[in-house]
C-alpha beads as a LAMMPS data file, in Angstrom:
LAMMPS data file: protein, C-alpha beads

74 atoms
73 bonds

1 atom types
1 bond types

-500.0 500.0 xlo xhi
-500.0 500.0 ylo yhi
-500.0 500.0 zlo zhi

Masses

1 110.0

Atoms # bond

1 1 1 -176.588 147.129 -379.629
2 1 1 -175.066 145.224 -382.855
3 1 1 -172.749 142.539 -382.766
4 1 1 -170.586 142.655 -385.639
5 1 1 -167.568 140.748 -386.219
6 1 1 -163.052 142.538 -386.866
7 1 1 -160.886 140.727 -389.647
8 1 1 -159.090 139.276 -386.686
9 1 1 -162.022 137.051 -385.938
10 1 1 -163.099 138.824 -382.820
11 1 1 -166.205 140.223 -382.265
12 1 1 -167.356 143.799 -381.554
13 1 1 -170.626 145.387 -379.641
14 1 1 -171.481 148.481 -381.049
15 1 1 -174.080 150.811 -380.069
16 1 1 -176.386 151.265 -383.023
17 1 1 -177.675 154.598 -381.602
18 1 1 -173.852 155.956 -381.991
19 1 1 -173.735 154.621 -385.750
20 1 1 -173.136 158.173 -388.252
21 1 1 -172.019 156.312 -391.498
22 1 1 -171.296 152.596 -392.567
23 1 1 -169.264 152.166 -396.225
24 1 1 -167.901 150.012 -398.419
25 1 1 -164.402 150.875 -399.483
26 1 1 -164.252 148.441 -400.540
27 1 1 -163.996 146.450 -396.653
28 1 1 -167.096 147.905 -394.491
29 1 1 -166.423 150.774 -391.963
30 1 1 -168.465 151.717 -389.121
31 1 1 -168.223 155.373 -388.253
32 1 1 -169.497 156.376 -384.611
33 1 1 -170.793 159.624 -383.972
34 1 1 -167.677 160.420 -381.912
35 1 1 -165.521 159.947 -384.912
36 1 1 -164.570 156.141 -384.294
37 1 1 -163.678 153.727 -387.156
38 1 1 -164.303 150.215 -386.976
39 1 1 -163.550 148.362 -390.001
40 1 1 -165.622 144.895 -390.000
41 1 1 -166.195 141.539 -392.038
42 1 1 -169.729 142.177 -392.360
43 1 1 -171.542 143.631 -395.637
44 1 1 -173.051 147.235 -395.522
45 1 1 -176.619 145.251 -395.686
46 1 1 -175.327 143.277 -393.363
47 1 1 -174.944 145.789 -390.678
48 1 1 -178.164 147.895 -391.861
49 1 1 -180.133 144.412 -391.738
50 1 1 -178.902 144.457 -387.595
51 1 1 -179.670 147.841 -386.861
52 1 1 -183.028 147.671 -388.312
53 1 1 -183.406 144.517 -386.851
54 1 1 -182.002 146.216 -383.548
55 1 1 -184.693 149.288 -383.717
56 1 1 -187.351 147.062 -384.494
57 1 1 -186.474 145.291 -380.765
58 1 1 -186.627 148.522 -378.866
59 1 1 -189.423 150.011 -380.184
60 1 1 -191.531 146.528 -379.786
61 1 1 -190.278 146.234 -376.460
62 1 1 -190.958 150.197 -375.535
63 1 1 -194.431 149.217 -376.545
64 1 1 -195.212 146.721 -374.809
65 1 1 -193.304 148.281 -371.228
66 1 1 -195.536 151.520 -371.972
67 1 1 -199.120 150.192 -373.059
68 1 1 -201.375 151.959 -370.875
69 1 1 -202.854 154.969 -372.117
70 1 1 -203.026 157.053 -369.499
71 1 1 -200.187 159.138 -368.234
72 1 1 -198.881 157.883 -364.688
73 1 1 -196.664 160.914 -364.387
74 1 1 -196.985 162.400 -360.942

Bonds

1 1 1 2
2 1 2 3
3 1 3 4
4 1 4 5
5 1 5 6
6 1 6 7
7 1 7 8
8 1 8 9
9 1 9 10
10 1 10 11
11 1 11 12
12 1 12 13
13 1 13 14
14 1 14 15
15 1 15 16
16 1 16 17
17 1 17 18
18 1 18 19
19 1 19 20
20 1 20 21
21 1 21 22
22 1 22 23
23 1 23 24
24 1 24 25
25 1 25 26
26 1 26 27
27 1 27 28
28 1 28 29
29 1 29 30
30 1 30 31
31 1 31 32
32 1 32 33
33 1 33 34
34 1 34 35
35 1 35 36
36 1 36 37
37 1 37 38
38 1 38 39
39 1 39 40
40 1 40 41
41 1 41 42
42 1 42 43
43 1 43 44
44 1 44 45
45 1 45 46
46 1 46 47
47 1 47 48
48 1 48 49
49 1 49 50
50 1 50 51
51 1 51 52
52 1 52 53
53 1 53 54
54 1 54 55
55 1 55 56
56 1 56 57
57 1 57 58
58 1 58 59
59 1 59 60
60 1 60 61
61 1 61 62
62 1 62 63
63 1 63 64
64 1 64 65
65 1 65 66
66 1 66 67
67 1 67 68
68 1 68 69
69 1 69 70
70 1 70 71
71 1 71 72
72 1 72 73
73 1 73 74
């Protein structure tokens, strides 16, 4: 999840996994893969910079919940 922030000051939560496009035209909008349009203060590398930032999180924190190397499945 992203926080990003509306023209009206408030801010937003956004899935990052539901993110299809993000654009500059010439204000920044978020398109979710269900067609959504969020239109945000933040700059296009802005909101790149937090999902990276966002992936990098889970997959740390996947690897260090699932270090062992043998498969517990049973």
């Amino acid at each position: 999840m992203i926080t990003v922030t509306r023209f009206n000051k408030t801010q937003l939560v956004i899935n990052a996994e539901w993110i299809e496009t993000v654009e500059a035209t010439p204000d920044t909008v978020i398109t979710l893969t269900n067609g959504k349009k969020f239109v945000v203060a933040e700059s296009v590398d802005d909101v790149i910079r937090r999902v990276v930032e966002y992936k990098q999180k889970t997959f740390f924190l996947n690897r260090v919940i699932n270090e062992s190397t043998q498969n517990d499945d049973k």
